[in-house]
N, C-alpha and C positions, 0 to 999 in steps of 0.2 A: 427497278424493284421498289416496290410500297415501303416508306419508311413503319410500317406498322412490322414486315417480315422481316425489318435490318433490325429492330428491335428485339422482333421472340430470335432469330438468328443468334443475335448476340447473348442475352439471357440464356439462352442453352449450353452456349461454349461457356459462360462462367458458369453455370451449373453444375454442368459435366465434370469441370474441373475442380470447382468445390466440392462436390459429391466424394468422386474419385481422391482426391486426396484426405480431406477429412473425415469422411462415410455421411451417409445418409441421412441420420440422426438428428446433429446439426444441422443440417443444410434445409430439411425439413420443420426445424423448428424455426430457424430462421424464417422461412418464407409466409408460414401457418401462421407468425405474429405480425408481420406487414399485411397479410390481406385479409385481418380479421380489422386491424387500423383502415384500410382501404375498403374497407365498405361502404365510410362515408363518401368518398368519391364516386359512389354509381349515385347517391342519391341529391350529388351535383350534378356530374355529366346528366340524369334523366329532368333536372331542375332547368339545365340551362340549354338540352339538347334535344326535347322532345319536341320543340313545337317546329322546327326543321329536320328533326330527323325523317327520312321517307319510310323507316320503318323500324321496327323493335329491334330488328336485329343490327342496324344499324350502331342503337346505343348501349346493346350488350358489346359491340363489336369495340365498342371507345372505350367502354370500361375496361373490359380485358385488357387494351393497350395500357391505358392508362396504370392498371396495378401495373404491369408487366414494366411499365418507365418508371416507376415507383420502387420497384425490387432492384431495379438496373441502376437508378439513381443511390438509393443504401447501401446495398453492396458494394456496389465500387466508392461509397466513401467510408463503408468500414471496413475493406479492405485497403484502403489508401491511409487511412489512420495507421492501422497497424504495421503498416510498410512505413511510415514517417515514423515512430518510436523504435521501430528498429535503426534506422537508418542515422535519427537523432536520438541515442539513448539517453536517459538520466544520469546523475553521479552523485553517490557521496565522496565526501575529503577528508584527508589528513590534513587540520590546519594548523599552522606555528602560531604560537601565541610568544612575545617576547614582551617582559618590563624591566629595567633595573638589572636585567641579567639573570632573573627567571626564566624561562618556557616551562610553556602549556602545549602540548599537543592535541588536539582534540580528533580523535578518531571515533569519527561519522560512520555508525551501522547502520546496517538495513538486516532486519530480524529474521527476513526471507532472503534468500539470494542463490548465485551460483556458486559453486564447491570453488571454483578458484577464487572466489571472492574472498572468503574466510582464509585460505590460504595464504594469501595476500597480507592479510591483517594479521593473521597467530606472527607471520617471519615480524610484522613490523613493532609488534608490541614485545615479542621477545628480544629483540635488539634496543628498543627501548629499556624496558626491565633489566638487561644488562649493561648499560652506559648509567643505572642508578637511577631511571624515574620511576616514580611511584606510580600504579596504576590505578586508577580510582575506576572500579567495576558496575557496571550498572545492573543490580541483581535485586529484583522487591522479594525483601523476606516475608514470607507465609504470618500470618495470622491466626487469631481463632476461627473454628467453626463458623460463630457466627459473624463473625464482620466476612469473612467469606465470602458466606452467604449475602449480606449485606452489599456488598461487591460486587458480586456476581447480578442484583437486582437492580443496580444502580445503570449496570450497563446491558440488562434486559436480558443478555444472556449467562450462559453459564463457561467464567473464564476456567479453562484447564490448562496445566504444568503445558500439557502436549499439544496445545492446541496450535501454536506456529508447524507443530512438525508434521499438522493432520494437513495444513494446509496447502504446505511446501511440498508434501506427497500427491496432493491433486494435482497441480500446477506444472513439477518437474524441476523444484528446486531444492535447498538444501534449507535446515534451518540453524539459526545458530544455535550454538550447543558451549557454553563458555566453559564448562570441565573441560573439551578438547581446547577451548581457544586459549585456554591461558594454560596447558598444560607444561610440566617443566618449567614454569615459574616460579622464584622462590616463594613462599607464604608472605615473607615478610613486605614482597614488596606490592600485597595485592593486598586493596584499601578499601572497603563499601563505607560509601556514608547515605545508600538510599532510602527511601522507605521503608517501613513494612505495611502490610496491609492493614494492620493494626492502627498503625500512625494515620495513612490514609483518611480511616473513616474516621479517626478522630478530626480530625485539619476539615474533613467535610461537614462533619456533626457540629461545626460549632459555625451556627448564624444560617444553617440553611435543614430545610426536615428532610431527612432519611428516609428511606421507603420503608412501611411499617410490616410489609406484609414480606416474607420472603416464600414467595408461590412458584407455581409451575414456572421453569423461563423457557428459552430457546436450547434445547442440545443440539448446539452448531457443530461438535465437534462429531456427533454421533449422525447425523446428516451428512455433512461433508463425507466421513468413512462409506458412506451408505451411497452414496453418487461415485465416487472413485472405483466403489466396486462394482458399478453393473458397467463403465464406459469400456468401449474398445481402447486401442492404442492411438485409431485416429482420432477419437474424439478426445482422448484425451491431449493430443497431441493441440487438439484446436484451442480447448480451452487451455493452453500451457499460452499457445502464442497471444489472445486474449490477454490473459492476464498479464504478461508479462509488460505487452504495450501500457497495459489503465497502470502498472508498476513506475514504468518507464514515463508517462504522463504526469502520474502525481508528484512526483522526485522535481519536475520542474515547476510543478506548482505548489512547490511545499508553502510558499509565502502563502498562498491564498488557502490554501486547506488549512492553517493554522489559524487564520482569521476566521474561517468557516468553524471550528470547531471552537474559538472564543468565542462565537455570537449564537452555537447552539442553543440546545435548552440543556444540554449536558454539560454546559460548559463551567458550571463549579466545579463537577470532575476532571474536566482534563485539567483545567487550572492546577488541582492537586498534582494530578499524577505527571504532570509535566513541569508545571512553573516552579509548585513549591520542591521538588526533587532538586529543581537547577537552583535552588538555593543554599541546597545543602552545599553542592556543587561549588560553590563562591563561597562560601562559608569554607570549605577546607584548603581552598588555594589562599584563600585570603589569610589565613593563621599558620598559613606554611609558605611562608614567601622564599625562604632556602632550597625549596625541593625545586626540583624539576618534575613535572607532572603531565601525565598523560591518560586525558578522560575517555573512557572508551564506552561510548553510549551513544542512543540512538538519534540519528541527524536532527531530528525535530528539536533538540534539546541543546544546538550550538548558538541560534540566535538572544536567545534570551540570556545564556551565560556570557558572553562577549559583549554584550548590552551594557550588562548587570557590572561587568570587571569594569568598561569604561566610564560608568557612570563613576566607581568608585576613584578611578583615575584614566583620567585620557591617555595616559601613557603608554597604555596596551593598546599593542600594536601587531595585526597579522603579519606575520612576515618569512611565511613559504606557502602555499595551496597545492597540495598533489593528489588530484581526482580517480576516481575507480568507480567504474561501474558493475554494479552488482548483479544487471538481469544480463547482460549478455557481454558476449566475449570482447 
């Protein structure tokens, strides 16, 4: 048999079975962006094939292989991607922070997740709040109108309340929702010392210029709604699993995504909304050295805090890690 037929042969059977499982939709978008990319390849094959080929049809004949080991070659590594992040999921932690006979708990979110994920976390921060620790909440208070706006322009789009739950609904996850997760808490024992958005564009406004104009942005949220609603159940099913891997990817490359977004052009903002936040962060364990304290905020915001306590004394010390994975069981 011609390896040109053990080729489309193969190509059909993953077809077939991408098709069939996800619908048509995808599988056709998928192909329709590789052999629009694959065009440049006929006008090698006819660069470097014409003055031996015996005839035209010959170098249509190579081309067609050619996308066809092209489709065959992608596919099967982004279907092998996706197979490796399931197989090696991500994790955030609950990590023990001990000095002196303090702890610190630091309980590592992920803003999207699975329903048992949160479940996981409400049992352990209730049992915390009942052995006496303070829970320091990670919640950015609202602002005005206009730093809002301002807000909203810095980050190109327009950020809304519901915009994790628009996304969590594409995908097939859950979002956090901290009314349920601290619910049956006492008051007393729930702490914010984060932002507001107020404060934000202050901390940004001073030594670098604001965007002046607050114009049309992106309604990401109104998009997303607008794609969720025309998909079937297998497409939606495909971009769950998608997503879920690039989820389950980033998680292990949070080192290098946090360095990517300090060397952005955005990166006076995140600086704000992440560094100076973790400052508050060490600023209340540090004038509360009696309490026992459990930070419940998002992973990207434990390096810099454990940094920050060590510098101020090497004496902190991790000392328990208990992992959870958020995208899958």
């Amino acid at each position: 048999m011609k390896l040109s037929k053990i080729f489309a042969y193969i190509f059909a059977a993953i077809a077939l079975i991408f098709e069939g499982y996800f619908g048509i939709v995808p599988f056709v978008s998928f192909v329709a962006q590789i052999i629009l990319l694959s065009f440049a390849l006929f006008f090698l094959v006819w660069i470097f094939r014409r003055k031996i080929a015996a005839e035209w049809r010959s170098v249509i004949a190579r081309y067609v292989l050619s996308i066809l080991v092209t489709i065959w070659i992608l596919t099967t590594f982004f279907l092998s991607f996706i197979g490796y992040q399931y197989l090696v999921p991500g994790f955030v932690s609950d990590i023990t922070l001990s000095h002196t006979g303090q702890q610190i708990v630091f309980i590592e979110m992920s803003h999207i997740a699975m329903p048992e994920f949160y479940s996981s976390k409400k049992s352990k921060i209730a049992a915390l709040a009942a052995s006496g620790y303070t829970i320091l909440v990670e919640w950015v208070r609202p602002g005005t109108h206009t730093n809002q706006a301002i807000f909203n322009q810095t980050l190109w789009f327009n950020f809304t309340p519901s915009l994790y739950e628009t996304i969590a609904d594409l995908i097939g996850l859950d979002s956090q929702d901290n009314t349920l997760l601290f619910a049956w808490i006492a008051s007393w024992s729930l702490v914010s010392v984060d932002l507001s958005i107020d404060e934000i564009i202050s901390i940004m406004g001073s030594g670098w210029q604001l965007p002046e104009s607050t114009g049309s942005l992106i309604d990401l949220e109104s998009q997303i709604r607008a794609t969720t609603s025309i998909l079937t159940q297998r497409e939606q099913l495909f971009i769950s699993w998608v997503s879920r891997s690039l989820l389950n990817w980033s998680l292990r490359r949070a080192g290098d995504i946090d360095s990517l977004l300090s060397s952005s052009s955005q990166s006076r903002l995140f600086e704000t909304i992440i560094d100076r936040r973790n400052d508050a962060i060490v600023e209340y364990i540090q004038s509360h050295p009696k309490q026992n304290i459990a930070v419940v905020y998002g992973a990207l915001h434990f390096n810099w805090v454990y940094a920050s306590l060590q510098q101020l004394d090497p004496k902190w010390m991790i000392t328990e890690i208990e992992n959870h994975k958020p995208y899958s069981r």
